[in-house]
C-alpha positions in Angstrom: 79.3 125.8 104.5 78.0 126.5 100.9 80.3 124.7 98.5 79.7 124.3 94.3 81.5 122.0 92.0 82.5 124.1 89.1 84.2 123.3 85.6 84.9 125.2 82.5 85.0 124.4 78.5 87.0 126.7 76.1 86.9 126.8 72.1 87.7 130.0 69.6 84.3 131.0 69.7 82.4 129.3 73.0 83.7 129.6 76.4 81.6 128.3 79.1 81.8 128.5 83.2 79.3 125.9 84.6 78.7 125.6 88.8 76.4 124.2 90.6 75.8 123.5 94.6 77.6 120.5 95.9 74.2 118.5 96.8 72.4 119.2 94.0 70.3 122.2 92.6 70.3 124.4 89.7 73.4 124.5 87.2 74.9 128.3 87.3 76.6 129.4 84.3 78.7 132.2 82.3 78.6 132.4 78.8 80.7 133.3 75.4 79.3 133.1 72.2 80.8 134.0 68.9 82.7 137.2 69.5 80.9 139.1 71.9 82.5 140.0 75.4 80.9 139.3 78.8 79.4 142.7 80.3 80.3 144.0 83.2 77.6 143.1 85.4 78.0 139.2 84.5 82.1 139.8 85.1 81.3 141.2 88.5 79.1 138.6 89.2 81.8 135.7 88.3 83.8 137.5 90.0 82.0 138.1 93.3 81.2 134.4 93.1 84.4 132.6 93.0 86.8 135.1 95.4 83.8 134.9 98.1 83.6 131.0 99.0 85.1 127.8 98.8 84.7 125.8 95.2 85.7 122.7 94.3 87.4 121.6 90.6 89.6 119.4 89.3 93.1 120.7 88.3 91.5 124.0 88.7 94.8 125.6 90.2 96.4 125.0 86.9 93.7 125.7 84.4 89.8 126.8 85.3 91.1 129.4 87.3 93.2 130.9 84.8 90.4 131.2 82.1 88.1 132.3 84.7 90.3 135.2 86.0 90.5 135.7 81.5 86.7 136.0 81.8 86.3 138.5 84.8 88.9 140.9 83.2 86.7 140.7 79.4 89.0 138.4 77.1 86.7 137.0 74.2 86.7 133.5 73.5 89.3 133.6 71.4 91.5 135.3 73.3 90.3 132.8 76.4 91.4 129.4 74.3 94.6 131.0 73.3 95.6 130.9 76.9 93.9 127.5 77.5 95.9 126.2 74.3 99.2 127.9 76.1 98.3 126.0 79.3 97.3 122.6 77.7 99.8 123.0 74.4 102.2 125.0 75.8 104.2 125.9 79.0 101.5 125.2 81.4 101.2 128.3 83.5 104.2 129.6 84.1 104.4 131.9 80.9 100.6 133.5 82.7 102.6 134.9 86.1 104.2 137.3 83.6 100.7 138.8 82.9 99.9 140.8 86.2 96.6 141.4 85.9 96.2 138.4 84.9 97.8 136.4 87.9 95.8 139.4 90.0 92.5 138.3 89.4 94.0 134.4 89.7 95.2 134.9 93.1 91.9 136.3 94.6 90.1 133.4 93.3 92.1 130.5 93.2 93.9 130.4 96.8 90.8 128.7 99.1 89.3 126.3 96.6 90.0 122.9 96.9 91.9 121.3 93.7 90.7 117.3 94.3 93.8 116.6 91.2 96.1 117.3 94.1 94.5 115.7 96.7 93.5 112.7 94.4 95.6 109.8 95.1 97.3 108.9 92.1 97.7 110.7 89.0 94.5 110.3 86.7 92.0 112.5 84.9 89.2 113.5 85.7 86.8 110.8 83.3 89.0 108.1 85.0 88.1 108.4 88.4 84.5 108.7 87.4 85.3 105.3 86.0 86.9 103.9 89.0 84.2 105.3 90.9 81.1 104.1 88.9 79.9 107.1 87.5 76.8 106.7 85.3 77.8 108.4 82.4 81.9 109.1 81.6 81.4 110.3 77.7 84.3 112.0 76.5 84.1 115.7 75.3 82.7 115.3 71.7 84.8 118.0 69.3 88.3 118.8 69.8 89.2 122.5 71.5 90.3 124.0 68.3 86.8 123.1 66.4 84.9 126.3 66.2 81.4 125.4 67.0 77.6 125.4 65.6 75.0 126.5 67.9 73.7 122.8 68.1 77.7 122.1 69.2 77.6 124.6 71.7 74.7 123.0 73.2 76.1 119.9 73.2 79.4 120.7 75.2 77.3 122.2 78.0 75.9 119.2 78.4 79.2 117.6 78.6 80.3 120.1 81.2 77.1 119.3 82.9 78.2 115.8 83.0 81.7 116.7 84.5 80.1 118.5 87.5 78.7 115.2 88.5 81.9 113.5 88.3 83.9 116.3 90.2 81.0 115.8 93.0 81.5 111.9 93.2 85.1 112.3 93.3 84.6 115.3 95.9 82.6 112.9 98.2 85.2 110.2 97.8 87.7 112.2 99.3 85.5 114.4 102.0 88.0 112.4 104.5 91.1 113.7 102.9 89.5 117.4 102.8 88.5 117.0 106.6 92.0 116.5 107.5 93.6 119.6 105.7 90.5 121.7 106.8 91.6 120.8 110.4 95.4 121.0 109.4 94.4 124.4 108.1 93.1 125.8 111.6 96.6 124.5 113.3 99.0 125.5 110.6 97.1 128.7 109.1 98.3 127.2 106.0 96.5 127.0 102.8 96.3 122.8 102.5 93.3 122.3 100.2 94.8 122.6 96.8 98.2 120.5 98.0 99.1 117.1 97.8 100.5 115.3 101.3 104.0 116.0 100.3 103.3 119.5 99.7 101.6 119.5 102.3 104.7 118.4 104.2 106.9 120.9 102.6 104.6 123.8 103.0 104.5 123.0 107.2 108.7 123.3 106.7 109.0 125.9 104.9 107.3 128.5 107.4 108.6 126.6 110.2 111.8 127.7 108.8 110.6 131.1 107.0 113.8 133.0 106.2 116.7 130.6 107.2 116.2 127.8 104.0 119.3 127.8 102.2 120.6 127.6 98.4 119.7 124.3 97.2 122.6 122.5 95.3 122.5 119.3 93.2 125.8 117.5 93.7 127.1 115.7 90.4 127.2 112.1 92.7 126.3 111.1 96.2 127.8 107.7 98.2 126.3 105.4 100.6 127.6 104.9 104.2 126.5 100.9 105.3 125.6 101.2 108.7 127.5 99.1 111.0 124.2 96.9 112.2 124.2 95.5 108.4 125.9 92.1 108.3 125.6 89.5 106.3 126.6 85.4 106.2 126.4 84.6 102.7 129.3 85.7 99.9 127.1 87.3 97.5 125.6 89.8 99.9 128.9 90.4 102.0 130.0 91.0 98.4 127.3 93.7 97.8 127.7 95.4 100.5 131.4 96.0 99.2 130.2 97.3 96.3 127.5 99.7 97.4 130.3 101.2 100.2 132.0 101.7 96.8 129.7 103.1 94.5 129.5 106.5 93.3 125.2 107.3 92.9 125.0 109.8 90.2 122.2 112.0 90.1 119.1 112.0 87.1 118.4 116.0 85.6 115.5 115.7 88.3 117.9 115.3 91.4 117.0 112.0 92.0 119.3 109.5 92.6 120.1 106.7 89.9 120.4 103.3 91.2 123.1 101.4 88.6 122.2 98.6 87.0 125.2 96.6 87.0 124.6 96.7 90.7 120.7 96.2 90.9 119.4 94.8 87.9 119.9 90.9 88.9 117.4 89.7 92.2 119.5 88.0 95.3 118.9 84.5 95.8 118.5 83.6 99.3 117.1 80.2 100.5 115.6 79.6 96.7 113.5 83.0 97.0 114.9 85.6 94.8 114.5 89.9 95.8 114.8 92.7 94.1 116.2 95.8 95.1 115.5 99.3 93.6 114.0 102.4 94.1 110.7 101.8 95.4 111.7 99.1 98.0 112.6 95.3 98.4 110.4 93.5 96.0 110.2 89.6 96.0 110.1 87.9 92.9 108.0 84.3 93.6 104.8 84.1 91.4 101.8 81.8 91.4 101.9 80.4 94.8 98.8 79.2 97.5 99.9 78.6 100.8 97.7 78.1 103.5 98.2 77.4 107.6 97.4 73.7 109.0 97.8 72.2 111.8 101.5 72.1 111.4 102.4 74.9 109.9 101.4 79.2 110.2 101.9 82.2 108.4 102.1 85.3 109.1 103.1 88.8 108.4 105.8 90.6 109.9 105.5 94.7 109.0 107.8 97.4 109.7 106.3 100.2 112.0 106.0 103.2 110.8 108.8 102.3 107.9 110.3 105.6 106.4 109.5 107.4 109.6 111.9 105.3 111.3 114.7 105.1 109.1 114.7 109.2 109.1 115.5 109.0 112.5 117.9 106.5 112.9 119.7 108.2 110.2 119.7 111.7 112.3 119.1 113.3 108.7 119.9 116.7 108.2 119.2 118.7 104.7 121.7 120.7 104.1 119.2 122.9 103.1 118.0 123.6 106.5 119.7 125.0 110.0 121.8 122.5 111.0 120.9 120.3 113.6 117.3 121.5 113.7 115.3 118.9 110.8 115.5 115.8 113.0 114.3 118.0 116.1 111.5 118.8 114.5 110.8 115.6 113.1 110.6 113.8 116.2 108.7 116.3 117.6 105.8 115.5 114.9 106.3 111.7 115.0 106.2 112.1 119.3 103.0 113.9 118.8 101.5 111.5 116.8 102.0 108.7 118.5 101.1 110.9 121.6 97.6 111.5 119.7 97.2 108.1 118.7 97.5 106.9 121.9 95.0 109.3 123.4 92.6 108.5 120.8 92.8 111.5 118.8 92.5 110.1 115.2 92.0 113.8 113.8 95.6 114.9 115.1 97.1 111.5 114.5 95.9 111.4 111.0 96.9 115.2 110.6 100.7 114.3 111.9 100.7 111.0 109.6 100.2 113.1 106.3 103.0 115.5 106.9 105.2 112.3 108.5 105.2 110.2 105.9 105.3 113.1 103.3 108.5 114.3 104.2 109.9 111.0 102.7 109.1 111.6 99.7 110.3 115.0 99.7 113.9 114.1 100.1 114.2 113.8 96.8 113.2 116.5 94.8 115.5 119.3 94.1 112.4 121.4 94.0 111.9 121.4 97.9 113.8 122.6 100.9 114.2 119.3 102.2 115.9 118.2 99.6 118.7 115.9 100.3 119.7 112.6 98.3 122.6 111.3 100.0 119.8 111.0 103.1 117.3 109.8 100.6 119.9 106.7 99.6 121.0 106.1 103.5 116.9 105.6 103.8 116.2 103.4 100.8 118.9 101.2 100.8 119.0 101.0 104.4 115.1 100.1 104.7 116.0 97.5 102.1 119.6 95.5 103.5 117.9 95.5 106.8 115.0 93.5 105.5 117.5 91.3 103.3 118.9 90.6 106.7 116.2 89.3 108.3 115.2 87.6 105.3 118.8 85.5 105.6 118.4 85.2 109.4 115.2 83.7 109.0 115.8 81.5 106.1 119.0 79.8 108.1 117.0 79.2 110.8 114.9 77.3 108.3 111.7 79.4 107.9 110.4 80.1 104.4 110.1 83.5 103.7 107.4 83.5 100.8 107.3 87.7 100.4 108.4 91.1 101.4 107.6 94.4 99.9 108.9 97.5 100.6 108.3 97.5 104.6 107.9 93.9 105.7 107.8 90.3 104.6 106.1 87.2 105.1 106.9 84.3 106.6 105.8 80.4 106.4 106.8 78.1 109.7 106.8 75.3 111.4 104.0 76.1 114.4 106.7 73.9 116.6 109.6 76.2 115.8 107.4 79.5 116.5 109.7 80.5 119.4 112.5 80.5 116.5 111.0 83.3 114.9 109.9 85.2 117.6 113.2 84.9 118.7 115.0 86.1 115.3 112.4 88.9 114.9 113.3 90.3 118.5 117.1 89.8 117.8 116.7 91.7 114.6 114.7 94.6 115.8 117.1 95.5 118.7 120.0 95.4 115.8 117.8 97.4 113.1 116.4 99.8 115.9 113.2 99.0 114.0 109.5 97.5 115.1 107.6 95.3 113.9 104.2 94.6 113.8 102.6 91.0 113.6 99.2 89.6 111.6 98.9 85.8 111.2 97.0 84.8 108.1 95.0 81.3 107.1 95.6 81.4 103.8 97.3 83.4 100.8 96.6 83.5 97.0 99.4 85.1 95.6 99.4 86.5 91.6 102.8 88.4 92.4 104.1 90.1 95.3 101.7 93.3 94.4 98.4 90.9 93.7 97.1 88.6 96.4 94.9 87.6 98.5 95.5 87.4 102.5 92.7 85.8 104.9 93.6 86.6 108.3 93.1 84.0 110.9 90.2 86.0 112.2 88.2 86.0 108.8 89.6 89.8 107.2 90.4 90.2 103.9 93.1 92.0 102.2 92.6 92.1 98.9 96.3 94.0 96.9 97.0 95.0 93.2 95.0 95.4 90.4 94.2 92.2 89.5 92.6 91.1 92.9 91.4 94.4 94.9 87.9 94.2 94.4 86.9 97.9 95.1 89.3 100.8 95.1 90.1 104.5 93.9 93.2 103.6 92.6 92.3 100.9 89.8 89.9 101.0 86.7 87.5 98.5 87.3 88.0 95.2 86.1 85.1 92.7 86.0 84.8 93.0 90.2 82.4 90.4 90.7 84.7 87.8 89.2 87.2 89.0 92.0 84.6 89.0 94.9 83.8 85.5 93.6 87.8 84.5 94.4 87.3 85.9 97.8 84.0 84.3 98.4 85.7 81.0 97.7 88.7 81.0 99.3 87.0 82.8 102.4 84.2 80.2 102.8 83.8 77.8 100.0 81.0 79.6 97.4 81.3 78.4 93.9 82.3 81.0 92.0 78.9 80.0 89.5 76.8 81.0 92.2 78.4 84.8 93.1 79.0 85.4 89.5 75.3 83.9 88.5 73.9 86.0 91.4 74.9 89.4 90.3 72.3 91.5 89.7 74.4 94.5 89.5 75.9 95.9 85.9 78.7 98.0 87.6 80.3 94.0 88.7 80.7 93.1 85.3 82.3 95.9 83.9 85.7 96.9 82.3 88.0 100.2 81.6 90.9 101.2 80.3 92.6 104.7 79.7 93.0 104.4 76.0 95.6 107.1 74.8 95.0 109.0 71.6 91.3 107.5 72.0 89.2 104.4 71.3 87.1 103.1 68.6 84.0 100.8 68.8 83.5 99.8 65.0 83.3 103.6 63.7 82.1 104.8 67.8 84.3 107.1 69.1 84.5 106.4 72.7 87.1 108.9 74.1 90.2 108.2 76.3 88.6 106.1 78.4 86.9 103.0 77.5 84.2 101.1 79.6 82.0 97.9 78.9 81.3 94.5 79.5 81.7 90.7 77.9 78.4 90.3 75.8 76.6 87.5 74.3 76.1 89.0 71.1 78.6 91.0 70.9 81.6 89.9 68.0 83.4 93.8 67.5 86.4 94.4 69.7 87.4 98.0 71.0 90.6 98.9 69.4 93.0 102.0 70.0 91.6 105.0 67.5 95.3 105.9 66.7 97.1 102.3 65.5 94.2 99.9 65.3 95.3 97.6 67.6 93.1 95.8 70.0 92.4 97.2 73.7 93.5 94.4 75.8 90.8 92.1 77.3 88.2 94.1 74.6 87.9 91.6 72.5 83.3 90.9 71.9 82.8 93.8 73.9 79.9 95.9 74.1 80.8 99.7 75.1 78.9 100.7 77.9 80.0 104.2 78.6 76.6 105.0 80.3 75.5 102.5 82.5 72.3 100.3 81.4 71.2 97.5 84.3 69.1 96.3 81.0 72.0 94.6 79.8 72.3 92.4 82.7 70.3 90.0 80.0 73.4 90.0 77.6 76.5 89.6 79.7 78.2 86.3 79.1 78.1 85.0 82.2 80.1 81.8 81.2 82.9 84.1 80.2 83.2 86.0 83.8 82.7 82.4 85.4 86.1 81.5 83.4 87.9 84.6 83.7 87.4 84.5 88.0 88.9 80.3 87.2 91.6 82.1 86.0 92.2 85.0 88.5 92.4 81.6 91.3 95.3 80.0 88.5 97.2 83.1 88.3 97.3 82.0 92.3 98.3 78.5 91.9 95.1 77.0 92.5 93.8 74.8 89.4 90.4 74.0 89.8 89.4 73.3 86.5 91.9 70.6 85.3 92.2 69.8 81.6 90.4 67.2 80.2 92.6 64.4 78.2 91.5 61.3 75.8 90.9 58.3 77.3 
């Protein structure tokens, strides 16, 4: 299948379409210079060229395909960056579905291309994931969209645009898994899935499979929350909140989503001399700066929910009131039976499929915007997930096991290897109460930061590496000197100095840094767009600092931009500076190394 990467750039007098064949070739482009207007034969040709195939952009839905269907029907350029002003300024694009030949020509060329923005899994833009993902060069686009351009200018910005294609095409191979899946979804559904995000992608499988019997949606002013009767507690102060969340009225935000008071939520529960934190995204522990590892007397290891939200949707029998009554949880069990029926077959396609819309649906519950909405079931599920955890937690601790974490769907646990049958015990008690499963993983040791940074080795020598501060390669963070993070791993996994992995890199992209810099960041008088990239050099005494207020980029301080990557400068980075800062990453653990000297 013939696919191209495609982006556009729009000023009062330059409008540019720039595509080129995913793989590599020839750049294709379209053209507006000055005032003159496209002719017809380069309109068709547009025109033929994106309705006909598959394309992939980035946020395309909601902008390049807008100014493209502007270009097919013969706007100037002026007329083309008015709209792009009204979709980046303005209202997005929901004053351009009034225009109908407008949204015409949108429809027939935006509805089978893949928008990665949506399938992308955190909200970032487009110079950002290049970042995360190593791109070569991640220079920002070099005059603002209202300058009206030179020749020379115009030159440059296709040279920018250039520059984006490659970034769309890294990011585009980065998430070929996540396309695969909707492109299979797509031949069971007959559902459009490549522009849509899992939870749309949930909400779109719902919606037809209950075309023309959705009813009204309604926002209540408040919602209340029914404690199930398998939540019990020994101690006064969570007896006590119980009480008070049986009570409570849960008003609603202007979003539909529920609000979580604070006189209810805002201080952590103390239980055994942990503290947790309830709220909206899950249970959250609050220890910090802790190094635990097995011995011969005592273990660790991790006790996980399975399949967390999907669980608590069924036990609750939910029903949004949105829907025919009595039919949601049908069909929800019917996708989460499948799955597991795929997953035990093998089928990692279907399972995988199944898992997207699943655990999409959760999300779904609360936004007033969908069919499923429903935020009294939304509550039962959050604060459910949450007490039943808690009560583990207190089972556990009275038992006189050290709970050290939990987050959102399990929690981790420190014993005595003699008094394993204990927690077998409690964790089999538990689930028959919580109709919930667990799933096990002993560890050897953990670093932990927080309860969202650490480090787990498993008994059998895996890694999990969690958080910014300690993952050492992922989509979701900016990088952040890597190779001092590899060298924490190295160390704790099998003993490496950290000298020796940090002295041994031979590779620039370890030692670099970024940051999304809003409003734009300065390098002495270099602009160096909203996102910043370099590295801790020798020579280097000028610190990045934000364009707008002055103020110093964090961790920027001696650093030398590097917004196009130079191996070269392997020969300038101060080595001793990564060697501390990794020192550092293992205190932030609770492991000192490096203690301080004092007078004799």
């Amino acid at each position: 299948m013939l696919r191209h990467v495609y982006d556009c750039e729009s000023y009062p007098n330059y409008f540019l379409i720039a595509a080129r064949r995913a793989g590599g070739g020839p750049v294709r482009t379209w053209e507006l210079r000055d005032e003159r207007v496209a002719s017809i034969d380069d309109r068709k040709l547009a025109w033929e060229f994106f309705k006909s195939e598959t394309h992939i952009g980035f946020n395309n839905r909601n902008y390049d395909d807008w100014v493209i269907a502007a270009y097919i029907l013969g706007y100037a350029a002026e007329e083309i960056n008015k709209i792009s002003q009204e979709i980046i300024t303005g209202d997005g694009v929901r004053a351009l579905w009034s225009h109908r030949a407008l949204s015409a020509r949108y429809n027939e060329i935006s509805g089978h291309h893949i928008d990665l923005m949506a399938i992308s899994p955190i909200f970032a833009s487009l110079k950002s994931y290049g970042t995360r993902l190593h791109a070569p060069s991640i220079q920002s686009l070099p005059y603002d969209p209202g300058d009206v351009l030179s020749v020379d200018q115009m030159d440059d910005v296709a040279e920018y645009c250039i520059n984006d294609l490659e970034l769309t095409e890294r990011l585009y191979k980065a998430l070929l898994p996540e396309i695969k899946l909707r492109e299979d979804m797509q031949a069971e559904y007959s559902i459009r899935f490549l522009h849509r995000s899992d939870a749309q992608m949930a909400e779109a499988i719902y919606r037809d499979n209950f075309k023309g019997r959705i009813g009204k949606k309604a926002v209540p002013p408040h919602v209340k929350y029914q404690v199930p009767p398998h939540i019990k507690f020994l101690s006064t102060d969570l007896v006590g909140l119980l009480v008070r969340l049986q009570d409570e009225k849960f008003n609603l935000a202007r979003d539909g989503k529920v609000i979580l008071p604070a006189k209810t939520f805002a201080k952590p529960l103390a239980i055994g001399g942990r503290e947790y934190a309830m709220g909206v995204g899950g249970l959250h522990s609050t220890s910090k700066k802790m190094y635990i590892a097995a011995d011969e007397r005592y273990g660790i290891v991790d006790a996980d929910v399975t399949s967390y939200y999907p669980a608590l949707i069924l036990n609750a029998q939910l029903n949004p009131p949105n829907l025919p009554r009595g039919e949601f949880e049908a069909v929800y069990r019917d996708l989460v039976n499948k799955r597991l029926d795929a997953k035990g077959r093998g089928d990692m396609k279907t399972s995988d499929s199944l898992k997207i819309v699943i655990n999409g649906t959760f999300g779904k519950l609360g936004s007033k915007h969908s069919c499923l909405y429903h935020p009294e079931g939304m509550l039962w599920v959050t604060l459910t997930g949450q007490l039943s955890l808690l009560m583990l937690i207190e089972r556990l601790t009275e038992a006189g096991h050290d709970v050290i974490s939990a987050n959102t769907d399990g929690v981790m646990i420190k014993y005595e290897l003699s008094k394993k049958r204990s927690v077998v015990d409690i964790c089999v008690d538990w689930q028959v109460d919580s109709r919930l499963n667990l799933e096990y993983k002993p560890y050897s040791k953990v670093l932990f930061s927080n309860v969202n940074n650490y480090v787990a080795i498993s008994t059998n020598g895996d890694v999990k590496t969690t958080g910014a501060r300690y993952a050492v390669e992922s989509i979701k963070y900016l990088p952040h000197a890597r190779i001092c993070k590899a060298a924490v791993v190295k160390y704790l996994t099998d003993g490496t100095p950290m000298e020796v992995t940090i002295g041994g890199c031979a590779d620039m992209r370890g030692f670099l840094l970024a940051r999304t810099v809003k409003g734009g960041a300065l390098w002495g008088s270099e602009k160096l767009g909203g996102v910043a990239r370099w590295y801790w050099g020798i020579w280097s005494t000028d610190t990045i600092v934000y364009a707008s207020s002055g103020n110093r980029v964090p961790s920027a301080d001696k650093a030398c931009p590097m917004m196009t990557i130079d191996d070269n400068a392997l020969q300038n980075v101060d080595v001793d500076r990564y060697i501390d800062h990794a020192y550092e990453l293992l205190s932030d653990g609770g492991i000192d190394l490096r203690q301080e000297e004092l007078p004799l």
